[in-house]
C-alpha positions as CSV (number, residue, x, y, z in Angstrom):
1,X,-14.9,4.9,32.4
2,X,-11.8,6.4,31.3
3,X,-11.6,9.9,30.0
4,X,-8.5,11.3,27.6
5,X,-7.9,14.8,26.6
6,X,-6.7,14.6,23.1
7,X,-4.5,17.9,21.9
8,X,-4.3,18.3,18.3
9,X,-7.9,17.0,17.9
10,X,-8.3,19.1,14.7
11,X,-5.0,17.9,13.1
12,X,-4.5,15.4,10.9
13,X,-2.9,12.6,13.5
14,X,-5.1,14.0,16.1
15,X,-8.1,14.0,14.4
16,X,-7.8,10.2,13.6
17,X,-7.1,9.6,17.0
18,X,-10.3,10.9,18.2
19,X,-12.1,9.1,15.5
20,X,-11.0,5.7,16.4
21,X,-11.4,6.3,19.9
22,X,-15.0,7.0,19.4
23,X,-15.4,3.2,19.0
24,X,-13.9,2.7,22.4
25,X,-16.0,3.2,25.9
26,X,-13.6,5.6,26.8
27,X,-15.1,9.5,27.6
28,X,-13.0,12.1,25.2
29,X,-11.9,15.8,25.8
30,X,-10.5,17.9,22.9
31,X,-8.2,20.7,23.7
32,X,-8.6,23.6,20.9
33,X,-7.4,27.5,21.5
34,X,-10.6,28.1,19.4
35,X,-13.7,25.9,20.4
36,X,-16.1,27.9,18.3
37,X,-14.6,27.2,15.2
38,X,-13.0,23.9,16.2
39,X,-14.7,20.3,14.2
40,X,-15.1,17.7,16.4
41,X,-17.9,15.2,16.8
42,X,-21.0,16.4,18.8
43,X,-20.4,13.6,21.5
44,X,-16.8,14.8,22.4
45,X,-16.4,17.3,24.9
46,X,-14.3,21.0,23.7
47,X,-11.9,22.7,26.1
48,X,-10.4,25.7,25.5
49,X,-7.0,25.7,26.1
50,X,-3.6,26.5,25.0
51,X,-0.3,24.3,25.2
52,X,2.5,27.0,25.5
53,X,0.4,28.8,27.8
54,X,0.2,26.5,31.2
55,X,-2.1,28.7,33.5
56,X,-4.7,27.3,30.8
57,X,-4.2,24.0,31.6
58,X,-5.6,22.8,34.5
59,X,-9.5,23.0,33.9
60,X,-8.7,21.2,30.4
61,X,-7.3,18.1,32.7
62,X,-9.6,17.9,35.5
63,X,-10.7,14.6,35.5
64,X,-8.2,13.4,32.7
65,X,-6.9,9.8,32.8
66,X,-4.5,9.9,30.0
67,X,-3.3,12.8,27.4
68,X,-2.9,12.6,24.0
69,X,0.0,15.0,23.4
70,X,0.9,16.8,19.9
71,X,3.8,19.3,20.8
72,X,3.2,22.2,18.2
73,X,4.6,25.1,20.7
74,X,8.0,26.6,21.6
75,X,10.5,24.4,23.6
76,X,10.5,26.5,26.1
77,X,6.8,26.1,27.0
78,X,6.9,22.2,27.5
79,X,8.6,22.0,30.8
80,X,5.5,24.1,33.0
81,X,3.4,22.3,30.1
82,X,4.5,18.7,31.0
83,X,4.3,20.0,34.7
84,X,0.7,20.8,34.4
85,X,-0.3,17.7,32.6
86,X,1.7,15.3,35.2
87,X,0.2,16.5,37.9
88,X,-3.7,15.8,36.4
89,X,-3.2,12.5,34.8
90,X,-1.5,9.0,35.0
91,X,-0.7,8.7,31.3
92,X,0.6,10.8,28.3
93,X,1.6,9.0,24.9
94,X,3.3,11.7,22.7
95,X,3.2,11.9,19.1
96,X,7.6,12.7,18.0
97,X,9.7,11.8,15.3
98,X,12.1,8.8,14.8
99,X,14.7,11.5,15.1
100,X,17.4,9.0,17.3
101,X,17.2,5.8,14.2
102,X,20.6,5.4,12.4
103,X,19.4,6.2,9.0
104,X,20.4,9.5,7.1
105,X,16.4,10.4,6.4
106,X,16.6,11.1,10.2
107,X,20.0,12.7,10.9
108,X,19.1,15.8,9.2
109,X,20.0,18.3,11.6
110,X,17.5,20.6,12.3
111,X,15.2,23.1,15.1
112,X,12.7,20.6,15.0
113,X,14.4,17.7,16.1
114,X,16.0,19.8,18.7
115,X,12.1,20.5,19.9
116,X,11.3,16.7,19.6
117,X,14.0,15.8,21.8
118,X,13.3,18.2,24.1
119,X,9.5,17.1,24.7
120,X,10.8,13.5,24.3
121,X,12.6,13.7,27.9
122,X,10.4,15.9,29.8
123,X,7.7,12.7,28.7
124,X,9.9,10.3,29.9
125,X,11.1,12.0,33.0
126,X,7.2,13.3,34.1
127,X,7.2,10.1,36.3
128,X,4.1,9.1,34.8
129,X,3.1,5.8,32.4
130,X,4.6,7.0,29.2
131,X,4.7,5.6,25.3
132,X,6.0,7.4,22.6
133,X,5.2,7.2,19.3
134,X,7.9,7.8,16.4
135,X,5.9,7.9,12.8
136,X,8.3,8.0,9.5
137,X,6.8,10.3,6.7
138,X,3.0,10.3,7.0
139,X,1.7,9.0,3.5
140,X,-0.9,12.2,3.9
141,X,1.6,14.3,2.8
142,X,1.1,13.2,-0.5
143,X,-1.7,14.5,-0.6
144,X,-1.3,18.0,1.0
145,X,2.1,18.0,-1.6
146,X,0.7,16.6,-4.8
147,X,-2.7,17.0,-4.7
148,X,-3.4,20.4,-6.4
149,X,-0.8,19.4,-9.2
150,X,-2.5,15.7,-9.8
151,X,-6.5,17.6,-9.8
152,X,-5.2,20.1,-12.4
153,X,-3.2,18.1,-14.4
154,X,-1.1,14.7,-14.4
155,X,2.4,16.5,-14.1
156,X,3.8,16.3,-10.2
157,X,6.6,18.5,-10.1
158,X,8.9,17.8,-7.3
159,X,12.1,16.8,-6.0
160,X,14.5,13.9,-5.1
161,X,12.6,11.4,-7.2
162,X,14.8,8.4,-6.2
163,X,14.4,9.4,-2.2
164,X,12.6,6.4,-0.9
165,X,10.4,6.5,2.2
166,X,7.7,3.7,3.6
167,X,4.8,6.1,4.2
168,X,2.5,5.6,6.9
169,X,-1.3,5.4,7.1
170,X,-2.4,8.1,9.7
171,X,-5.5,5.9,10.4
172,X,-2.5,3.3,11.4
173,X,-0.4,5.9,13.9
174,X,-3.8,6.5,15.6
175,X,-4.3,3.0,15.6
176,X,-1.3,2.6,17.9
177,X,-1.9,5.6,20.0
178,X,-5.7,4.4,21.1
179,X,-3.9,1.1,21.9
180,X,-1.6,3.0,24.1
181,X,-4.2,5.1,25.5
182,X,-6.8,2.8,26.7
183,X,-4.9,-0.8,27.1
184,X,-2.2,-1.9,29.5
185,X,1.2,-2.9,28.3
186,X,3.0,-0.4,27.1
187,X,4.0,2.1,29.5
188,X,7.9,3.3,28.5
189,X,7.4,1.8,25.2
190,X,9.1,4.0,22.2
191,X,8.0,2.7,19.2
192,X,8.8,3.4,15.5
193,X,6.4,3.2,12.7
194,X,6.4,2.8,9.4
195,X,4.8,1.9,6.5
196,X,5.3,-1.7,5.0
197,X,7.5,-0.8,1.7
198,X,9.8,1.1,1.0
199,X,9.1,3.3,-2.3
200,X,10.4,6.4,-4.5
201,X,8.6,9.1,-4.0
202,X,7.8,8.7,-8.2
203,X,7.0,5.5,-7.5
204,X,4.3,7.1,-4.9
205,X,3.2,9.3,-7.7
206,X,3.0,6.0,-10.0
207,X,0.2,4.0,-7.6
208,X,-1.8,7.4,-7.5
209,X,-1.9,7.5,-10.6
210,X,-3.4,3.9,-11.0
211,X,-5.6,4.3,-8.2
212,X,-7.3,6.8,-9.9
213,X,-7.2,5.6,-13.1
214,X,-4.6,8.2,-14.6
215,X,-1.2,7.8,-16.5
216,X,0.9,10.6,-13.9
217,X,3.8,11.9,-14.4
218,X,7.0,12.9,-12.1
219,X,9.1,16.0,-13.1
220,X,12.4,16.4,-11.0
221,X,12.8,19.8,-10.1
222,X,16.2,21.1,-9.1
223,X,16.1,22.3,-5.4
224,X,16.5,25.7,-6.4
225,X,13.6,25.5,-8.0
226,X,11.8,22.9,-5.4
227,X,12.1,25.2,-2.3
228,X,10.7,28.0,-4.5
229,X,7.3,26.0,-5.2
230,X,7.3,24.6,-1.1
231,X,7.7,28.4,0.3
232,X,4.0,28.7,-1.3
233,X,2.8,26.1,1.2
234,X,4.8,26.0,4.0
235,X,7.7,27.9,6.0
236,X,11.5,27.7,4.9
237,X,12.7,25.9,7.9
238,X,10.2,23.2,6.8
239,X,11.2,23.1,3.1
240,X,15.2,23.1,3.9
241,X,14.4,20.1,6.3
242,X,12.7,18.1,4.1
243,X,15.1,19.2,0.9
244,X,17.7,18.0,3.5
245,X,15.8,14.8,4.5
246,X,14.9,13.3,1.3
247,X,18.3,14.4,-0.5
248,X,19.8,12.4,1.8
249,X,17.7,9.2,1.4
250,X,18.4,8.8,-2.6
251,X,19.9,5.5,-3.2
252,X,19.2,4.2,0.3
253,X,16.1,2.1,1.5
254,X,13.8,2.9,3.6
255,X,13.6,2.4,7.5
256,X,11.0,-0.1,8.0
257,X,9.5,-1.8,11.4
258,X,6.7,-4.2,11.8
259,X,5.7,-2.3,14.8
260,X,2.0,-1.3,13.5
261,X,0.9,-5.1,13.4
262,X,2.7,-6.0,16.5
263,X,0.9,-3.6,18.3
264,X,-2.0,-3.6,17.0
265,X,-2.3,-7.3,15.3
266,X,-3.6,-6.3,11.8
267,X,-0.3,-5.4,9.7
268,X,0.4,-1.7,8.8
269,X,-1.4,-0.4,5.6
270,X,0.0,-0.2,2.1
271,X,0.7,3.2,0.0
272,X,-1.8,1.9,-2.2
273,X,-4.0,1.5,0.8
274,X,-4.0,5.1,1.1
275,X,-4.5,6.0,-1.9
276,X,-7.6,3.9,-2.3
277,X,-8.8,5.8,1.4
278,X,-7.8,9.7,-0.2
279,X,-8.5,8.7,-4.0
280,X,-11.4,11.7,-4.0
281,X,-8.7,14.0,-2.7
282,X,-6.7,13.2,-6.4
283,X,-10.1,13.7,-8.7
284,X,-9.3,16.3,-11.9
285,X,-11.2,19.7,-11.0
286,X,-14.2,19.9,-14.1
C-alpha cells in the first residue's frame, strides 16, 4: 500500500488533497510544524516537521512513496529540502504557478515567481518521477476576498472589475494531484489548470449573488484605495502582485486549458459550481 506525506495538509489546496485521498487505499502522512494544533482527520498520521528546516526531514519521509509538496519557505531552503525529500521517496508532484504561459495575468514580475521557478527546477532536476501542477487563480479566493463584505452587506468593494480570470475549483486542483500521486502516467508532466470560463471578477460577484439569492453589487475602487483595504488581510508584496496581475488582465480573456477533465475525465467545475459548494461561507451575519 502506498504511503504519501502530504505538506500543506492544513491549507486550503492541501487540505483538499488529503480529503480526496482518503477515498483512495493509499496510507497518508501530514507534515505540520505544529501537530497539536494541526486539523487533520483521525485516520491520517501527523509528523512534525518543518520544510525550510531539512535536518527535520527525514523521520517525516521514512517510509514515504510519493510527496505532496506546497513550497511556502525561503528559496534558499528548497535545495537541502528537495535533497532530503529525493533521497526518501520515488515521487514528488508540486503545487506552482502558471508563471512561464504567454498571458499578461502571468508576466507580472514578482519575488514569488522568482521562488516558483526556483522550486520548479530543483523538482524537475531531483531525478525522481515528477508532475507539476500550475493552478490559475483559485476561485476560493473569492471567498477569503469578498466574503466579509457580501455577509455584512451586498456592496463588494474591489478593484479591476473588467480583469477576467477562469477560477478554479480547489476540490478540482486536488483532484489532479491524487491522480498524480497514486496512478501511473504522468511522471514529467506540467500541467496548467484552469477553470472552464473565463469571467470578470464583477461578473464573479454577479453568480454569488444569485447563488445566494441576493441582488450584489461591485464598487471599483481606485488602487490607491484597493491596496489600502488588502494590507488589512494580507502582506504588500501580495497586494502589489495581484494589483499588478489583474490590472493587467482588463480587456483580455482569460487563459483556459481543458487539462482538469483530461486528467481526470469529469470536466473542470464551474464558478457557479463553487459558489453552490461555499454558498454558507456568503450567508448575511443576523
Amino acid at each position: 500500500m502506498k504511503r504519501i506525506l502530504v505538506t500543506g495538509a492544513t491549507g486550503q489546496i492541501g487540505s483538499e488533497v488529503l480529503t480526496q485521498l482518503r477515498a483512495t487505499e493509499c496510507r497518508l502522512r501530514a507534515l505540520t510544524r505544529n501537530p497539536g494544533s494541526a486539523r487533520v482527520p483521525r485516520d491520517v498520521e501527523v509528523v512534525q516537521g518543518d520544510l525550510a528546516d531539512p535536518d527535520t526531514l527525514d523521520p517525516c519521509l521514512e517510509g514515504v512513496d510519493a510527496v505532496f509538496l506546497v513550497w511556502l519557505a525561503p528559496l534558499a531552503a528548497a535545495a537541502p529540502a528537495l535533497a532530503r525529500i529525493a533521497s526518501h521517496t520515488e515521487r514528488i508532484v508540486l503545487l506552482s504557478s502558471p508563471h512561464q504561459i504567454d498571458h499578461p495575468f502571468f508576466q507580472q514580475p514578482n519575488a514569488l515567481r522568482l521562488v516558483h521557478a526556483g522550486v520548479d527546477r530543483l523538482v524537475a532536476d531531483s531525478g525522481r518521477q515528477w508532475t507539476i501542477l500550475r493552478p490559475g487563480p483559485f476561485a476560493i479566493n473569492s471567498r477569503n476576498w469578498w466574503a466579509p463584505q457580501i455577509r455584512s452587506g451586498h456592496v463588494v468593494r474591489w478593484f479591476h472589475g473588467a480583469a477576467e480570470t477562469a477560477p478554479v475549483h480547489e476540490r478540482d486542483i486536488a483532484a489532479v494531484a491524487v491522480r498524480a500521486l497514486s496512478d501511473e502516467g504522468h511522471n514529467g508532466r506540467d500541467y496548467v489548470l484552469t477553470g472552464p470560463v473565463s469571467l470578470t471578477q464583477r461578473q464573479q460577484v454577479h453568480i454569488i449573488g444569485e447563488v445566494i439569492g441576493r441582488a450584489l453589487t461591485f464598487t471599483e475602487l481606485s488602487p490607491e484605495a484597493a491596496r489600502e483595504a488588502m494590507l488589512a488581510i494580507m502582506p504588500g508584496p501580495a497586494a502589489d502582485m495581484l494589483l499588478a496581475a489583474y490590472g493587467a488582465a482588463v480587456g483580455l480573456p482569460a487563459y483556459i486549458t481543458s487539462t482538469i477533465g483530461e486528467v481526470t475525465g469529469i470536466p473542470a467545475r464551474s464558478f457557479s459550481d463553487w459558489a453552490l459548494d461555499h454558498a454558507e461561507e456568503f450567508v448575511v451575519l443576523g
